[in-house]
C-alpha positions in Angstrom: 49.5 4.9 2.1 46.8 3.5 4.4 44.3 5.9 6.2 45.1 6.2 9.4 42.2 4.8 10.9 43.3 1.0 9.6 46.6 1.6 9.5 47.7 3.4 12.2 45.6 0.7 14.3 46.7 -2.1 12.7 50.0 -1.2 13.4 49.5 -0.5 17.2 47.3 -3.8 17.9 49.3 -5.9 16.0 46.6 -8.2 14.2 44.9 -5.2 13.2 41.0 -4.4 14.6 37.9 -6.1 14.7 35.4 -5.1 12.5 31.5 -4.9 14.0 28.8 -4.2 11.8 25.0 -4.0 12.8 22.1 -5.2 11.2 18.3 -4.1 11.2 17.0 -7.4 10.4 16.6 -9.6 13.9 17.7 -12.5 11.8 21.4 -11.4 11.1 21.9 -8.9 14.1 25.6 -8.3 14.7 28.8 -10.2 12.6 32.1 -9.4 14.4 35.2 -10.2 11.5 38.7 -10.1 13.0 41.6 -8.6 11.3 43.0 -12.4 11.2 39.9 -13.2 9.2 40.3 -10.5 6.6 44.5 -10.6 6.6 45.6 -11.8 3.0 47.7 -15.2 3.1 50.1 -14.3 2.2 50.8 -10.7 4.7 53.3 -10.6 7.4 52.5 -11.4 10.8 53.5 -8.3 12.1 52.4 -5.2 12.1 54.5 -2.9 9.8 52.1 -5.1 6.5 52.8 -3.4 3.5 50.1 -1.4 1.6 49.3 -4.8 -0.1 48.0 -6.3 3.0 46.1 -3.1 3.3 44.3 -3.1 0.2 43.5 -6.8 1.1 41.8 -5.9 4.3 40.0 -3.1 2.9 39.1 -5.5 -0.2 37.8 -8.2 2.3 36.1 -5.9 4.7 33.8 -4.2 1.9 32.9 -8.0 0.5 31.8 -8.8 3.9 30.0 -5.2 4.4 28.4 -5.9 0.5 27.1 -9.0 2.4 25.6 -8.1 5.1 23.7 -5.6 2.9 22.5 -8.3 0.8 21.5 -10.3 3.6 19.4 -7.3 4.6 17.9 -6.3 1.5 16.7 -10.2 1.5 15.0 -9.8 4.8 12.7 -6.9 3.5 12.4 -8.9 0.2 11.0 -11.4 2.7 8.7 -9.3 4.1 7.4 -7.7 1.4 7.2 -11.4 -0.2 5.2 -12.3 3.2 2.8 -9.3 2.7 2.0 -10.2 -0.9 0.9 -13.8 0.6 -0.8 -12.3 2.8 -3.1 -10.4 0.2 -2.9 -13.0 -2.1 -4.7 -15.5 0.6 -7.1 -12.6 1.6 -8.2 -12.0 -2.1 -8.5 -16.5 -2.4 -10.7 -16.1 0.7 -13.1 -13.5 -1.3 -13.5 -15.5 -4.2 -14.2 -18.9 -1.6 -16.3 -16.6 0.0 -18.4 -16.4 -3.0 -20.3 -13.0 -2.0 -20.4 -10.1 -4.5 -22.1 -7.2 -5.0 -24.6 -8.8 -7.1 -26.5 -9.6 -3.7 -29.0 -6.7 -3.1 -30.1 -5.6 0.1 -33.5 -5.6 1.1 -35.4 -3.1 -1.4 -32.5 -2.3 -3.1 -32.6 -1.9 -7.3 -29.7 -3.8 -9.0 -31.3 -3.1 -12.7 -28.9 0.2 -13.5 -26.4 -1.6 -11.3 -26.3 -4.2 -13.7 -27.0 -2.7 -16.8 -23.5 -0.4 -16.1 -22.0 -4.0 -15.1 -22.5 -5.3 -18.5 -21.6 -2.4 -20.6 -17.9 -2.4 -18.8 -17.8 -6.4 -19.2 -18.2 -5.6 -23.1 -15.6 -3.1 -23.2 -13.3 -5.0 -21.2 -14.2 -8.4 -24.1 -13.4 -5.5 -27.0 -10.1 -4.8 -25.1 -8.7 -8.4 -24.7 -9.4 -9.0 -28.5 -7.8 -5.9 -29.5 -4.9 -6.6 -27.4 -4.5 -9.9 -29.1 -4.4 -8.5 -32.5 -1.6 -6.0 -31.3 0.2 -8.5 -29.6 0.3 -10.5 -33.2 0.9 -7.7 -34.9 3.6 -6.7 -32.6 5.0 -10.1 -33.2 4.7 -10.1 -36.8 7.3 -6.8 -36.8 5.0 -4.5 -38.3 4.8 -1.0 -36.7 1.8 -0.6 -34.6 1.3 3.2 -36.2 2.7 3.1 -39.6 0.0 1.9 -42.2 1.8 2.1 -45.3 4.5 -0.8 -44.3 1.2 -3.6 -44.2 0.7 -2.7 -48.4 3.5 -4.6 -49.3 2.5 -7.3 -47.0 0.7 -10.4 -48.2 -2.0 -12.0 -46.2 -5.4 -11.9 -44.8 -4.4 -10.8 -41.2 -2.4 -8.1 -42.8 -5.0 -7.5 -45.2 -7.3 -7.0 -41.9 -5.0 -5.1 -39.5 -4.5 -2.6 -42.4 -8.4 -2.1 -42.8 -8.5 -1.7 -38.7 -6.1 1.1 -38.8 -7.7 3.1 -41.2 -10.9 2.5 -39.7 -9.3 3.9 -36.2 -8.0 7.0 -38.1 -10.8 7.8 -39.9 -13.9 6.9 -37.9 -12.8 6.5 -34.3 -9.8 8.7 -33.5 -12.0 12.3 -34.7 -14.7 11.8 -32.0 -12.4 10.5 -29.5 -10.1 13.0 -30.0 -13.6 15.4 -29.6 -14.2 13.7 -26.3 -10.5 13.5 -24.8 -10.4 17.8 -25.9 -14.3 18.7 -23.8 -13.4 15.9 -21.2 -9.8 18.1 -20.5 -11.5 21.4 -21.2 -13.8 20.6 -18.2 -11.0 19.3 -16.1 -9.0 22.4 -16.4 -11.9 24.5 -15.3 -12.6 22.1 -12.5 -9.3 22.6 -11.0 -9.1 26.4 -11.6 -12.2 26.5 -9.6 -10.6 24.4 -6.9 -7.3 26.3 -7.0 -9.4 29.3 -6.4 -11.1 27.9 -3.3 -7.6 27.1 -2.8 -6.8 30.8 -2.9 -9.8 32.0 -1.0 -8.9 29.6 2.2 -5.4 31.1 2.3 -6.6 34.6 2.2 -8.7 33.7 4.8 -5.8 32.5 7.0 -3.6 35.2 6.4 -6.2 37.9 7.1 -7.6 35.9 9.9 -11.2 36.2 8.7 -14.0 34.3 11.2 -17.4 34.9 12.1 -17.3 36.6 15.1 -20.5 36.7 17.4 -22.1 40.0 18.6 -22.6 38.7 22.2 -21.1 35.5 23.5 -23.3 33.8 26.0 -22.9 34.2 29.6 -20.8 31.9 31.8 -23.3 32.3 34.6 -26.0 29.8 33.6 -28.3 29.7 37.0 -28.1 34.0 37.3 -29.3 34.6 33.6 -31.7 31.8 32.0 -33.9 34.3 30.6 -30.7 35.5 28.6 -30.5 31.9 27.1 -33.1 31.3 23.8 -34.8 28.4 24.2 -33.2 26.0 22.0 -34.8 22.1 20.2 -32.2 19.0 19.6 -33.3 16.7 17.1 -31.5 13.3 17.1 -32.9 11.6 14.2 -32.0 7.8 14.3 -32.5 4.8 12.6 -31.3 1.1 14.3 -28.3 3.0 14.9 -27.7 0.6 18.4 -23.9 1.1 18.2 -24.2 4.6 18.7 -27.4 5.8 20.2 -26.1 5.7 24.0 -22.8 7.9 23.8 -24.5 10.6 21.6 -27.7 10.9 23.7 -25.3 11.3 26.8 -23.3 13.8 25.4 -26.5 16.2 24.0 -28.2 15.4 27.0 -25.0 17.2 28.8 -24.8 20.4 26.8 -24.1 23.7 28.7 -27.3 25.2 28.5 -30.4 26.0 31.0 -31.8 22.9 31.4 -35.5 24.5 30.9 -34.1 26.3 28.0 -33.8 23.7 25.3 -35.4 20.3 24.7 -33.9 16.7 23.3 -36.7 15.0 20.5 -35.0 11.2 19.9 -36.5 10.9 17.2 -36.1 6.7 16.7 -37.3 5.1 13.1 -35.6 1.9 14.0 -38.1 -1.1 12.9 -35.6 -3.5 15.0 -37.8 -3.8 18.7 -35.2 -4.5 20.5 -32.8 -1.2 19.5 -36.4 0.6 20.1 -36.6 -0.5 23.5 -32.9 0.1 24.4 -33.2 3.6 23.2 -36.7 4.4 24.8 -35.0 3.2 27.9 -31.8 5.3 27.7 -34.1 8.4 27.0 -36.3 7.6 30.3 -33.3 7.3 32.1 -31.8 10.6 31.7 -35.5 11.8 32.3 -34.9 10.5 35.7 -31.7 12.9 35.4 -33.8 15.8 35.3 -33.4 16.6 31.3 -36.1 17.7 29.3 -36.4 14.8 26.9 -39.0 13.0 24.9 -38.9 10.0 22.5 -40.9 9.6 19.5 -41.0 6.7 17.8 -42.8 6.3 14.1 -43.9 2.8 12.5 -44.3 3.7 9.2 -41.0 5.6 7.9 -42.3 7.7 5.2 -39.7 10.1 3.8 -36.8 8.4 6.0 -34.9 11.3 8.0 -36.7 14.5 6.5 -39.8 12.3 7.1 -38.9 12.2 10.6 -38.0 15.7 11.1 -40.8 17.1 9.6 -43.5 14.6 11.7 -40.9 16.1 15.1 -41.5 19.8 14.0 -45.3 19.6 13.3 -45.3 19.3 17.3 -47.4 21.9 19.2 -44.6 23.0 21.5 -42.0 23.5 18.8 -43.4 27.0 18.7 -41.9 27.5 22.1 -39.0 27.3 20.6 -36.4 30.0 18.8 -34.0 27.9 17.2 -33.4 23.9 16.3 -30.1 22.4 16.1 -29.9 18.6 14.6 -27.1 15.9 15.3 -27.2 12.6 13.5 -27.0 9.3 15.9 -23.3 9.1 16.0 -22.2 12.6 16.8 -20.7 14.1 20.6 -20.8 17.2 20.2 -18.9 19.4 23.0 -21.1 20.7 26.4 -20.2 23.9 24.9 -21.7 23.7 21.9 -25.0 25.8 21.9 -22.8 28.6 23.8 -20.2 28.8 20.5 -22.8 28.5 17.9 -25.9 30.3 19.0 -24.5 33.5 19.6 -23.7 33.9 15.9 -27.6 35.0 15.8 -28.0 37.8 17.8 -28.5 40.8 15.8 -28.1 39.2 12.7 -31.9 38.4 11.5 -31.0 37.7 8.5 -28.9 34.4 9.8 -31.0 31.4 8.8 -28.2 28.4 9.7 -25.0 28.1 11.3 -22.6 24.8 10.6 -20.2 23.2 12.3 -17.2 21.1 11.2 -16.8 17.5 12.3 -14.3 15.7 13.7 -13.4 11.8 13.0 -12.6 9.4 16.6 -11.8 6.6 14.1 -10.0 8.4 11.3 -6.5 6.2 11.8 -8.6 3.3 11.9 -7.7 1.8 8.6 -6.9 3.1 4.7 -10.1 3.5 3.8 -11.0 6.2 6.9 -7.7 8.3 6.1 -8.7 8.7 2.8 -12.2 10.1 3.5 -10.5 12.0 6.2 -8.3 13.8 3.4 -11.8 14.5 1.2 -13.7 15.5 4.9 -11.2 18.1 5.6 -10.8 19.9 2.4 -14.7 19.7 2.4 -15.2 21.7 5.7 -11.5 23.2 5.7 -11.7 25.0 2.2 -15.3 24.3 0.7 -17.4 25.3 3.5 -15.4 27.9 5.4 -14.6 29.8 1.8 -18.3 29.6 0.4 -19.5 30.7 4.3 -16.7 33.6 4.4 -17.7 35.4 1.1 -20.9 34.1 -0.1 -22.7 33.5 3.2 -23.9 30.1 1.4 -23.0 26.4 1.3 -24.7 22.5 1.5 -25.9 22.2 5.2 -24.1 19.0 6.3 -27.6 17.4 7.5 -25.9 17.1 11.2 -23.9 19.7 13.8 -25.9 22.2 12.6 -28.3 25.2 14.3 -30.8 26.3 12.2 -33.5 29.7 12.9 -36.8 27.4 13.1 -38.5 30.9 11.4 -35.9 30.3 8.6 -37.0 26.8 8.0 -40.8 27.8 8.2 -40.2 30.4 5.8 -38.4 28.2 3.4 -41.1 25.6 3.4 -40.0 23.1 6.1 -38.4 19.9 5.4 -39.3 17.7 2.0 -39.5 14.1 1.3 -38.8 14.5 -2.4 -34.8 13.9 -2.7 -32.4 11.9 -0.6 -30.1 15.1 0.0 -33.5 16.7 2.5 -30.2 18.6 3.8 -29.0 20.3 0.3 -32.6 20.5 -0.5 -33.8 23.3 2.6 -30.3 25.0 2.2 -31.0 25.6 -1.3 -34.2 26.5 -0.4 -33.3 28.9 2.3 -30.8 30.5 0.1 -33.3 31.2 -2.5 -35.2 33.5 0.1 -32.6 35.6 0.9 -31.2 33.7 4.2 -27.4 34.0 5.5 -25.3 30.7 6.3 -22.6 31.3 8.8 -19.7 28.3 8.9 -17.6 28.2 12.4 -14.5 26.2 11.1 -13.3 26.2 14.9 -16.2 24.3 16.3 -15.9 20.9 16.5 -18.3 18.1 16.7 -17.5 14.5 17.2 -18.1 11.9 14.7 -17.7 8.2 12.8 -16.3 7.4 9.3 -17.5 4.3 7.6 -15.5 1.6 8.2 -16.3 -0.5 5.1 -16.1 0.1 1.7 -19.5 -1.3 1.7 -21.2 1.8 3.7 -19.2 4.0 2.2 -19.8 3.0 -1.3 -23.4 3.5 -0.3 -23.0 6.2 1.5 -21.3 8.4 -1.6 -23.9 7.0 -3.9 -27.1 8.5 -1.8 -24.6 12.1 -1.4 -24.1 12.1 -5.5 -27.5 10.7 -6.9 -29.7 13.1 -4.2 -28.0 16.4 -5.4 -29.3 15.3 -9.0 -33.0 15.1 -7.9 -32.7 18.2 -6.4 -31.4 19.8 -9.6 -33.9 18.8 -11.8 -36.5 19.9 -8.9 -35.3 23.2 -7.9 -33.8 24.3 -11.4 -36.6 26.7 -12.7 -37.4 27.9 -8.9 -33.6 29.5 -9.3 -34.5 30.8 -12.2 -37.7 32.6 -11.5 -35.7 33.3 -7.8 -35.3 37.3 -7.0 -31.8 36.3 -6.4 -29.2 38.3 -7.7 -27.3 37.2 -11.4 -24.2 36.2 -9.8 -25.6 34.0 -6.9 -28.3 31.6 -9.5 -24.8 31.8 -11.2 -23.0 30.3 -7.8 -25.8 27.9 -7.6 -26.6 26.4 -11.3 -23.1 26.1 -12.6 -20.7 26.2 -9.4 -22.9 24.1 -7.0 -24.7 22.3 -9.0 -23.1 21.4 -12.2 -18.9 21.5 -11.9 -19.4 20.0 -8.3 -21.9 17.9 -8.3 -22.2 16.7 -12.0 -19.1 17.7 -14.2 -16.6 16.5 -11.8 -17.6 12.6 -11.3 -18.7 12.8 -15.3 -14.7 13.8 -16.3 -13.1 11.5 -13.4 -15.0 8.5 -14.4 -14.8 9.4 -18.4 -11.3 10.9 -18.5 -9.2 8.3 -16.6 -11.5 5.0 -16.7 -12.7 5.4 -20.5 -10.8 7.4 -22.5 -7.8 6.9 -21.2 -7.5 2.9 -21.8 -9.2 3.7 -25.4 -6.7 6.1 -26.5 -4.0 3.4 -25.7 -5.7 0.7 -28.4 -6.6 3.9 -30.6 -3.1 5.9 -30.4 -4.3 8.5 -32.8 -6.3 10.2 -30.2 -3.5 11.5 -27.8 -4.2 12.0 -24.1 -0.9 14.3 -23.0 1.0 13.1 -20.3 0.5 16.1 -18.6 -3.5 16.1 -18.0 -2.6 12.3 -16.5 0.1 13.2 -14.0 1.3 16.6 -13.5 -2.3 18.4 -13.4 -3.9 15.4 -11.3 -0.7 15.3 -8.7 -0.9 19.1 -8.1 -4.8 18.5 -7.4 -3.9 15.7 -5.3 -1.6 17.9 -3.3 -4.0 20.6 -2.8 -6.8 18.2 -1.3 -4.5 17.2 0.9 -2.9 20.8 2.3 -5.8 20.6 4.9 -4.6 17.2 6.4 -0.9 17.3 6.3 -0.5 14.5 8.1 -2.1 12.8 5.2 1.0 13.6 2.9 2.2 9.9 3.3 -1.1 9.3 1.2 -1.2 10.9 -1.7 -1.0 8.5 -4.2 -3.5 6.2 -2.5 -5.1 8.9 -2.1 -4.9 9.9 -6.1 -5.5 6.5 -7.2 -8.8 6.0 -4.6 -10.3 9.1 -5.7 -10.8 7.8 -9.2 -11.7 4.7 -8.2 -15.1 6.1 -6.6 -15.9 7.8 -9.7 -17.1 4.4 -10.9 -20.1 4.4 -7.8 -20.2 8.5 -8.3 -21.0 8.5 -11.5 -23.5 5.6 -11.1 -25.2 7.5 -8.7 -24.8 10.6 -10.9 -27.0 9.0 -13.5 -29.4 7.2 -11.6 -30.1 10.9 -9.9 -30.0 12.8 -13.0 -32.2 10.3 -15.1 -35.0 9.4 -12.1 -33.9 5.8 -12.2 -34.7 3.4 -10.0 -31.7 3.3 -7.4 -31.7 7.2 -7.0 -34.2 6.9 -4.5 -32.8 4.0 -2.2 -31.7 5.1 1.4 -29.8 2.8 3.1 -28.5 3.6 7.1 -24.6 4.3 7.1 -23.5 1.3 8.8 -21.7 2.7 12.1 -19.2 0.4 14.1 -19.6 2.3 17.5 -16.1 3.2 17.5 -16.9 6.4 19.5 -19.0 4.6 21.9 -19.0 1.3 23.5 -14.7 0.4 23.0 -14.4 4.4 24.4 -16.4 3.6 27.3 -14.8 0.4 28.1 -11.2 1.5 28.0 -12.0 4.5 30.2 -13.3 2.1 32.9 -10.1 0.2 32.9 -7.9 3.2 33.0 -10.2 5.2 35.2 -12.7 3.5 37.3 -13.7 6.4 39.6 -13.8 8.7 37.0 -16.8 8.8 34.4 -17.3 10.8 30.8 -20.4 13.1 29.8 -23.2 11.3 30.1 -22.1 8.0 30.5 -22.0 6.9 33.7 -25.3 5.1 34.5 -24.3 2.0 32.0 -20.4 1.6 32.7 -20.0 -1.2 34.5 -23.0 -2.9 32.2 -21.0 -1.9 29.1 -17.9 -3.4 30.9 -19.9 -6.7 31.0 -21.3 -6.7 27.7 -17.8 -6.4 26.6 -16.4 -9.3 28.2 -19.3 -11.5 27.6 -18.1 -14.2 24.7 -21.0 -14.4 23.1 -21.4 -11.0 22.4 -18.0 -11.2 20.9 -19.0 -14.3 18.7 -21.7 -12.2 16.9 -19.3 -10.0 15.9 -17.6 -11.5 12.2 -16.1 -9.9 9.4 -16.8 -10.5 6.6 -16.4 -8.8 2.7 -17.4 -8.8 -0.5 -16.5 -8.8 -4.3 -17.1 -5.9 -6.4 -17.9 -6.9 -10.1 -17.7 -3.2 -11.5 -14.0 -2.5 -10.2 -12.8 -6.1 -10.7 -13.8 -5.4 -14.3 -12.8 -1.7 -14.5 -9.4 -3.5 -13.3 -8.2 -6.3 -15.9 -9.4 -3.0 -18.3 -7.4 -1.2 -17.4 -4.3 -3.8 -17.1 -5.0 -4.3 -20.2 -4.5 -1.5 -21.4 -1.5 -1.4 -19.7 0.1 -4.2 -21.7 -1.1 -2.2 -25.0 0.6 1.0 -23.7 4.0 -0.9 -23.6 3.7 -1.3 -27.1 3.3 2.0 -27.9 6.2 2.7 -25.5 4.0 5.4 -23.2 5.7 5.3 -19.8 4.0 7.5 -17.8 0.3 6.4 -19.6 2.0 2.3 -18.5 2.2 3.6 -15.3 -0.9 5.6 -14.2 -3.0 2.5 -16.4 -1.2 -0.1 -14.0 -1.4 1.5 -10.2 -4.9 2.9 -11.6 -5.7 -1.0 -12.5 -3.6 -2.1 -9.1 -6.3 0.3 -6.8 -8.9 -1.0 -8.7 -8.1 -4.4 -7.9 -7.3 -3.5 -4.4 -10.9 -2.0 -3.9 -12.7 -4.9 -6.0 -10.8 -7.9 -3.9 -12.4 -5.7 -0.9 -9.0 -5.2 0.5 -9.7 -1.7 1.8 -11.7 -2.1 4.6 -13.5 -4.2 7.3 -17.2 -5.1 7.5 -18.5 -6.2 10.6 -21.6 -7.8 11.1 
């Protein structure tokens, strides 16, 4: 019998009911298929059909459903086809383009750079012939790991492939099998020591454990000045012109006694025009009535710690109580100064206190919501656990309020590393100062845009924490310190941080890995490739779970910067040449100039902090064309992960052989993200 919804209606309505069915595609919206249509030949006209001409309907309305899906499912096929075009004719116009990494900036060292370039070009040589001889092998029937078929086979080649597999057992499987053992051994502690920061931040959440400030600061600001200390900004910048104007408005409009703190711009820009456009923003919040001086130095010796150290050799700085530093791109809120500087009264043994930062542009593309993921864990679990039980962690180098007699007492700032940050927080630890970390203050900030100034970026934050170690390692040691904190700071800070970790991610999955697949004797358990990396993965990303959708990018990018981290890693540890480059993190103004021209279009009589006075000029700026024509995009080829790439493809196609499906897998998304990042297909460069 019929179900009553078609036969009942069938019945009733005589020729039976139209059947609608919608689509998602726009190209095949709705099909309407009348009973008539679907009716078998050879059914009655009426309605009392038989169950044959049921059967046929149902038969005819599922082939027509089965369709309709398959016209779908070639509509996505389309797309997906269209988006590989798409990439394909991005990636053509890279190689037209011609540009690769192999053009240095302006006093930038490219001997390490290409030194490293040409060892990974010879293993990626070694790995194409190797794959060639498995491939004829393969083809020849004999078993890729059984030796003792090839003796009863005739012939040079075999003669040859024998000798190569008992070279691989005897001489190369033992030490690789050394190095896959201490590279895994260091990974499991690595991730036990993040599972315990893990630990420590939840604790923290379910206790509700913050710094909480003796006295907050009053809301009357005219009846109790003398209450306020008197408080130094140092805004350190360097041809920063995309960013200079928003930030100086938004310090210059903190909520604070106007005669109780002071604003240094402190400008290293060798570009005269960005000098003159920030000496002139600085004069004209002068004429605001803000306390505010620029300094502007020729020669830039020592770079940022340079700077701050010629700012605080200033005769009135000893007016002054406590200094708090923001970096040219960062807003921080008007109440600022009243949520941080509290934290030191009645705590004299409170040398710093850090806030977090927050990203205006961290949707902006893949490449900004994957530094997002790394950014919050950093501040979300790193900082705020280390500040909670320890009362020590890296200063950030920006957002951050620092006791000026702490600094003195430490030494002052040092030109001798890149990381001048790490470098007077290690210091200031080492004399007995406290760090406090206020995980609900907020301050404003930019992401790199490009994988360019990123890349650059993360190799100045890993090569500068290896100077420092090599610089500060015997002061730790002869430190009065107690056992467990040079214990922190030697092996927790320094060395499974800062040096283990890049040394295993680039070693374990970009070395080792693709070598145990041409040298299967040396095993590589599935488990240290998947399960232990994808529960890693997962952590990282607890503190942005919006992020989730990312993980695997976010997996997959992770080792792909342990190419330029471990780089950087060496160049540090070994006083090369590139260790000491400093190179400006390119800023795009996100947070400034396309903020301020929105809100005048959306709210012309109403104006943000300290932007008013050049509204309507940004407004023209904006809409003048040839402004806009300055503005092109442009990218670049990366040798080192185009190379890293086909290695790793290759070793793919050798894992296939061996049947490893989940080694095939993680070898060919690994080799897929390296691609992705050495076609520069991760980010935007503007110029």
């Amino acid at each position: 019998m019929a179900p009553s919804w078609w036969g009942r209606d069938a019945r009733a309505n005589g020729g039976g009911t139209p059947v609608v069915v919608k689509m998602e595609n726009p190209n095949w919206s709705i099909s309407e298929v009348s009973a008539s249509e679907v009716s078998a030949p050879d059914s009655p006209a009426g309605g009392g059909g038989g169950g044959k001409a049921g059967r046929g309907k149902n038969a005819r309305q599922i082939t027509w459903v089965l369709l309709l899906k398959a016209h779908r499912a070639a509509g996505r096929l389309t797309g997906a086809a269209s988006a590989a075009l798409a990439v394909a004719a991005a990636a053509r116009r890279r190689v037209a383009a011609g540009r690769t990494d192999s053009d240095a900036a302006p006093g930038e060292n490219t001997a390490l750079r290409t030194r490293f370039y040409g060892c990974i070009r010879v293993f990626l040589v070694l790995s194409l012939l190797l794959l060639a001889v498995e491939v004829a092998a393969h083809l020849q029937g004999w078993h890729l790991d059984v030796e003792e078929g090839l003796l009863a086979v005739d012939g040079l080649f075999a003669a040859a492939y024998a000798g190569w597999m008992r070279a691989r057992l005897d001489y190369l499987a033992p030490p690789l099998q050394f190095l896959t053992n201490a590279c895994v051994v260091l990974f499991l502690i690595q991730s036990v020591d993040r599972l315990v920061l893990c630990l420590g931040c939840f604790w923290i959440k379910l206790k509700g454990i913050k710094p909480v400030p003796l006295a907050a600061a009053k809301e009357d600001v005219e009846a109790g000045a003398e209450d306020f200390p008197m408080v130094l900004v140092q805004m350190p910048m360097c041809n920063e012109r995309e960013v200079y104007q928003q930030s100086i408005g938004a310090v210059c409009s903190l909520d604070w006694p106007r005669s109780n703190f002071l604003v240094q711009v402190l400008d290293d820009s060798d570009d005269a025009t960005t000098s003159a456009l920030i000496k002139e923003e600085v004069e004209k919040w002068q004429r605001e009535g803000v306390r505010i001086v620029y300094r502007h130095r020729v020669i830039r010796d020592g770079y940022k710690a340079g700077n701050l150290k010629s700012a605080m050799n200033c005769s009135y700085v000893k007016d002054y109580e406590f200094v708090v530093i923001f970096d040219a791109d960062f807003q921080p809120q008007p109440d600022f100064l009243k949520r941080t500087v509290p934290h030191f009264k009645g705590k004299d043994d409170v040398g710093l206190v850090q806030a977090r930062w927050s990203f205006v542009n961290k949707d902006e593309n893949l490449l900004t919501r994957l530094q997002n993921v790394n950014l919050c864990f950093h501040f979300e679990v790193e900082q705020q656990v280390n500040g909670a039980f320890i009362n020590f962690f890296g200063f950030n180098g920006t957002a951050g309020v620092w006791r000026i007699k702490a600094l003195e007492d430490s030494g002052g700032w040092m030109e001798r590393t890149t990381v001048e940050d790490m470098d007077i927080a290690v210091r200031a630890h080492l004399k007995g100062w406290k760090f406090v970390f206020l995980n609900d203050v907020e301050c404003q900030c930019e992401l790199p845009e490009s994988y360019e100034a990123y890349r650059k970026q993360q190799h100045r934050w890993h090569s500068g924490p290896m100077q420092l170690f090599r610089l500060c390692f015997v002061d730790i040691i002869k430190s009065k310190i107690g056992f467990w904190k040079k214990f922190n700071l030697i092996f927790l800070f320094f060395l499974l941080r800062k040096l283990i970790l890049p040394f295993y991610s680039f070693t374990l999955f970009c070395v080792i890995l693709p070598m145990t697949m041409f040298v299967p004797e040396a095993e590589l358990p599935a488990w240290v490739v998947c399960y232990i990396p994808a529960t890693m993965s997962i952590l990282n990303i607890l503190p942005a779970p919006k992020s989730f959708p990312f993980i695997v990018p976010y997996l997959l990018f992770e080792n792909t910067m342990s190419v330029t981290k471990f780089n950087a890693m060496i160049s540090g540890l070994f006083q090369l040449g590139s260790a000491y480059e400093w190179v400006v993190t390119k800023k795009s103004g996100r947070s400034s100039e396309g903020d301020l021209v929105a809100l005048v279009e959306k709210h012309s009589k109403q104006h943000r902090v300290g932007s008013a006075p050049n509204l309507d000029a940004l407004t023209k700026e904006e809409s003048n064309p040839k402004k806009d024509s300055k503005k092109k995009k442009h990218n670049r080829i990366y040798r080192k992960e185009l190379a890293l790439s086909f290695l790793l493809l290759t070793a793919a196609a050798r894992s296939l052989l061996s049947a490893q499906g989940i080694h095939f897998y993680f070898l060919l998304f690994q080799g897929v993200s390296f691609l992705v990042v050495g076609l520069d297909l991760i980010g935007e460069q503007v110029e």
